[in-house]
N, C-alpha and C positions, 0 to 999 in steps of 0.2 A: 504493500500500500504506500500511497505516497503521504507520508506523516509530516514532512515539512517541505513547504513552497515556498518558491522564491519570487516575489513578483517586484522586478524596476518599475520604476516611473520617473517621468519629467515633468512629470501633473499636465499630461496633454491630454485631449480625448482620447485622443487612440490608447493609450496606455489607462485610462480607465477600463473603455470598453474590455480591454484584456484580463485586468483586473476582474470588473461583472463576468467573465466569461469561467476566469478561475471559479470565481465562489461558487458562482451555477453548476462547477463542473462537481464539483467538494461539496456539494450543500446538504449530500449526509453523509457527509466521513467527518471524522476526529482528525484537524490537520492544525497548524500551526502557521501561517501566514508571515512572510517576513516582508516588510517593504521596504523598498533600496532606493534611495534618491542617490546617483553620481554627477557631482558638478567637479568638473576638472578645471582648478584654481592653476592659472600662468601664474609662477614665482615672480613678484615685482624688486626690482633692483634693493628696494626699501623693506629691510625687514618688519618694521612697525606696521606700514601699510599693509602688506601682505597677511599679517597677522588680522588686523582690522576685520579686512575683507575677508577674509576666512572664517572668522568669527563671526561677521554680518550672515555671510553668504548658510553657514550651518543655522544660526541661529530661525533664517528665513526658510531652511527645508525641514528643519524641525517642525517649525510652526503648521507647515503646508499637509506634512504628513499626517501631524496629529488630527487635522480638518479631515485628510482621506480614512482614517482611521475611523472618525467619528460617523463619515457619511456611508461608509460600509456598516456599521454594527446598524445605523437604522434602517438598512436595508435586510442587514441578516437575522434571520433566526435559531440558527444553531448555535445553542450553547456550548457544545463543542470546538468551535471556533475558536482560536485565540491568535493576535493579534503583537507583533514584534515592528519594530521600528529602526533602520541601517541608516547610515550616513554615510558617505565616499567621498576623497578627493581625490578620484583618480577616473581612470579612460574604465568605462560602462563595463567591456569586455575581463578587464583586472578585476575591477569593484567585483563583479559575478564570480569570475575565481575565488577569489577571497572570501565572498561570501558563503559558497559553497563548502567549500574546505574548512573553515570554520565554526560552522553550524550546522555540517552533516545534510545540506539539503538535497532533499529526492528529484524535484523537479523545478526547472525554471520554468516561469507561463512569460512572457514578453510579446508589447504589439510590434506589430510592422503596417508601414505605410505601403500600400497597392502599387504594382508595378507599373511605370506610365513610360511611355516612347520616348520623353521629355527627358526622364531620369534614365531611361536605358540601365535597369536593374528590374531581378524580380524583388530584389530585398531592399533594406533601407539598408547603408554602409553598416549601421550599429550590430543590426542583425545579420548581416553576412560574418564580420569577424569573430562575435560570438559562437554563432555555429561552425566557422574556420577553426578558431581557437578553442574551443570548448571540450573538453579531455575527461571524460568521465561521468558526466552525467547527463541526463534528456533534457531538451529545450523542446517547448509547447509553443510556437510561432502563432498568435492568434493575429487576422486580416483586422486591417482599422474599418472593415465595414460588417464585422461578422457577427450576428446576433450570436445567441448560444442556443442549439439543439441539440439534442440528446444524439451521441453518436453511432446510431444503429447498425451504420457501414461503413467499415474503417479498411482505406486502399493501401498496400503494401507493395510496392512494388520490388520486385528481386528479379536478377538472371541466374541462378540459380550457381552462381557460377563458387561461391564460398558456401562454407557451413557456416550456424547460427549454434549460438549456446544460449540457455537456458538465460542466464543474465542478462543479453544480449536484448532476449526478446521479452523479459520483465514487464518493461511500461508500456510494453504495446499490448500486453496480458492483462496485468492490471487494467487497463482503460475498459479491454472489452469486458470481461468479467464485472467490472462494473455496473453498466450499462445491458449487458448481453450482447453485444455487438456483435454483429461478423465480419470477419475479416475476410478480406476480398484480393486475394493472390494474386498481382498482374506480372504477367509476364511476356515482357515486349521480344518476342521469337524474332530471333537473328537467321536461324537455322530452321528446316525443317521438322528436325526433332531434337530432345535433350540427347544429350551424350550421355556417355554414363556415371562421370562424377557429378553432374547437371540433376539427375536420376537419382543417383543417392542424397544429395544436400536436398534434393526435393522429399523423398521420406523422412527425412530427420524435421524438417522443418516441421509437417505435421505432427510429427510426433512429441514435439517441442511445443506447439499449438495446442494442444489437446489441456484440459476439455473444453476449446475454445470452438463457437464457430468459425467455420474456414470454407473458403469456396475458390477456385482456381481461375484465373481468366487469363486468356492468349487472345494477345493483339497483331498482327503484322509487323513488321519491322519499316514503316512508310514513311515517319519523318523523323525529326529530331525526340528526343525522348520526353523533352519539357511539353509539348506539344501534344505526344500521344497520352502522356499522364493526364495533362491537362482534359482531353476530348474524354477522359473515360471518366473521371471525376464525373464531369457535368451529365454524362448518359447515363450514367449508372448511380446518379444520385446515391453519392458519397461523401458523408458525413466530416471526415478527417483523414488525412493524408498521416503514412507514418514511413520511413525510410530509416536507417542503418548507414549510419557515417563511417564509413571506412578507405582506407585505399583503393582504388578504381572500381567506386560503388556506383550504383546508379545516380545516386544523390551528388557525386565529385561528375560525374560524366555532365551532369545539369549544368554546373557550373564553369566547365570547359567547354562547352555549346559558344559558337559566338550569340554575341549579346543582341543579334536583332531576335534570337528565333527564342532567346531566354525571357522575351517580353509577355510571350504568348501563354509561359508559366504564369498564371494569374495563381495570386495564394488566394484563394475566395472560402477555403476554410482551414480550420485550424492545420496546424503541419508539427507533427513529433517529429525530432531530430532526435535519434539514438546513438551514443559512442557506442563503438566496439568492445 
């Protein structure tokens, strides 16, 4: 289970919404809530100064937080709930290490702002180096336009091409076991058929699934891969995306696409990033 959450904010909407989206996810488990404001203070020539504004600058995320703190409990009704408060002067992606490592947290929930031709990303730069850098634990990527629905169908995409361990595939476990969900196997065929190490990582993986729902789907091989994930999310009405970060995973393959065909990856729902 996941007993302690890490949720950043810049106190933006979007990072609410993520927030609302967390509690709805949690809103009967026993979990621990931690909120992270990171403001990265430039050292000024002037140590007094620097201290000043240091001091202003905490003093004014303290204040901000305890308001977010307060507008969540009147929204929440789980007693169970409880409620922690982070401070950071440093780069988002550190603060989140640190946070982590420090207070044993299970999962990050963080928003992202929607991919636009303009910005030529699927992510917002915060959230790409996160999920770049992030060494050990799940990131919950929630869209800055994404209400919360219960996740009934949860897309996994793999080539079958590594094995999966038990750890590996935890919070994508957890999630459905929650909810009931099914997991919904895609697998964008390069080949006409699995090979046969393709063949065995594909029985372990169910086997690893169990007693999860599971269901298998085979796509063509027809365009770039953000493209085909994307078309089967929206046809097959699918709840959350979940992917395995690893060395020439599908999820690194996304990210090495050039960046017109990475536009068409729209996060339109939530996206678990899992370390290896």
């Amino acid at each position: 289970m996941f007993k302690k959450v890490l949720l950043p904010t810049d106190f933006s909407a979007i990072s609410w919404n993520a927030i609302a989206y967390a509690i709805r996810l949690f809103e009967d488990q026993t979990c621990r809530f931690y909120l992270l404001n990171s403001t990265l203070l430039k050292v000024s020539t002037t140590t007094s100064f620097s201290d000043r504004l240091s001091r202003t600058l905490y003093e004014s995320a303290m204040t901000e937080l305890n308001k977010w703190v307060d507008k969540i409990k009147e929204q929440n009704i789980n007693p169970e709930h409880e409620f922690e408060i982070l401070i950071s002067e440093d780069h988002l992606d550190h603060s989140i290490e640190w946070a982590v490592e420090k207070f044993n947290i299970d999962l990050v929930v963080m928003a992202t702002k929607g991919a636009t031709a303009a910005k030529g990303a699927i992510f917002g730069s915060n959230t790409v180096r996160v999920i770049k850098h992030a060494g050990g634990f799940p990131v919950l990527i929630i869209p800055e336009d994404c209400s919360f629905k219960k996740p009934e169908a949860i897309a996994f995409p793999t080539d079958f091409e590594r094995s999966y361990n038990t750890r590996e595939l935890k919070p994508l476990k957890t999630i459905a076991q929650m909810f009931n969900s099914q997991i919904r196997i895609l697998h964008i065929n390069e080949e006409e058929q699995l090979n046969d190490l393709q063949e065995i990582n594909k029985a372990e993986l169910t086997k690893f699934l169990e007693p999860c729902q599971y269901r298998f789907h085979w796509m063509p091989d027809y365009a770039k891969k953000a493209e085909e994930i994307h078309v089967f999310i929206e046809t097959m009405y699918v709840d959350m995306l979940a992917m395995v970060k690893y060395k020439h995973s599908v999820l690194e393959s996304i990210f090495n696409e050039p960046v017109i065909k990475k536009i068409s990856f729209k996060t339109e729902v939530p996206f678990l990033v899992i370390p290896e």
